[in-house]
C-alpha positions in Angstrom: 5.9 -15.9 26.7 5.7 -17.4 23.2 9.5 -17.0 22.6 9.8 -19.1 25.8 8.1 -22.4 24.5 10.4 -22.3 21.0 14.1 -21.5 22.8 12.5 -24.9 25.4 12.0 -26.9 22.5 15.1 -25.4 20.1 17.0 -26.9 23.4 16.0 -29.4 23.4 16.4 -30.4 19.8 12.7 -30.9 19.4 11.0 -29.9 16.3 7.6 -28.1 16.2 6.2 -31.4 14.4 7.4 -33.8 17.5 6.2 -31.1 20.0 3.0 -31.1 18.4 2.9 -35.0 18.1 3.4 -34.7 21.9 0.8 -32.5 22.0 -1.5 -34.5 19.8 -2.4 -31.5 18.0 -1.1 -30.4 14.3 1.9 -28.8 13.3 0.1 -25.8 12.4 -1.3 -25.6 15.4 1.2 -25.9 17.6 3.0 -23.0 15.0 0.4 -20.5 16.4 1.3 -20.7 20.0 5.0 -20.0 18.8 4.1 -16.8 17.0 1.6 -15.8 19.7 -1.4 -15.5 17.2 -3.2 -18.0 19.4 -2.9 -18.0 23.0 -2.1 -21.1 24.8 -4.7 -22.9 26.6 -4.3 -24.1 30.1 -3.8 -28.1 29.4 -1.1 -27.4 26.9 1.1 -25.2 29.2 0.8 -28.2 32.1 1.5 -30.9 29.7 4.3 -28.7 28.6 5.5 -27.5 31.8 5.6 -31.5 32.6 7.8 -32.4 29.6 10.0 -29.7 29.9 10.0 -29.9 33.7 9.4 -26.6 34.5 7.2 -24.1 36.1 4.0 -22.6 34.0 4.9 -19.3 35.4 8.6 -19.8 33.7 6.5 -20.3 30.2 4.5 -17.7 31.0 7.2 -15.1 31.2 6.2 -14.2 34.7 9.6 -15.9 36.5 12.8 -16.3 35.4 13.3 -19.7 37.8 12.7 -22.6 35.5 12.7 -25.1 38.4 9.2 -25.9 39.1 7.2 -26.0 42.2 7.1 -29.2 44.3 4.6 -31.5 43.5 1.3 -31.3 45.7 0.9 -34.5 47.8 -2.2 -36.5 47.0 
């Protein structure tokens, strides 16, 4: 899972500091979800899963389809 969210942001050219910025978190912080020391809570993989516009099952590891589900309508 962890190696998913550092090849997304490697491709996108991001570096852990921006993602982190987007994440309004530290640098450090964000570091630990890469590693897997920390797991990654729930908010951060949908805010993530939104900027990289795809599934939380894809960052999860549990999927190889990156294309997310449709929306829910409101």
């Amino acid at each position: 899972m962890y190696n998913r969210i550092r090849e997304l942001r490697e491709d996108h050219d991001l570096t852990q500091t921006q993602i982190a910025s987007i994440l309004n978190m530290s640098q450090t912080g964000y570091s630990q979800y890469e590693i897997g020391k920390n797991d990654i809570p729930t908010r951060i993989l949908i805010i993530l899963s939104e900027y990289y516009d795809t599934s939380v099952d894809y960052l999860l590891g549990i999927t190889d389809e990156m294309k997310p589900y449709p929306k829910r309508k409101k």
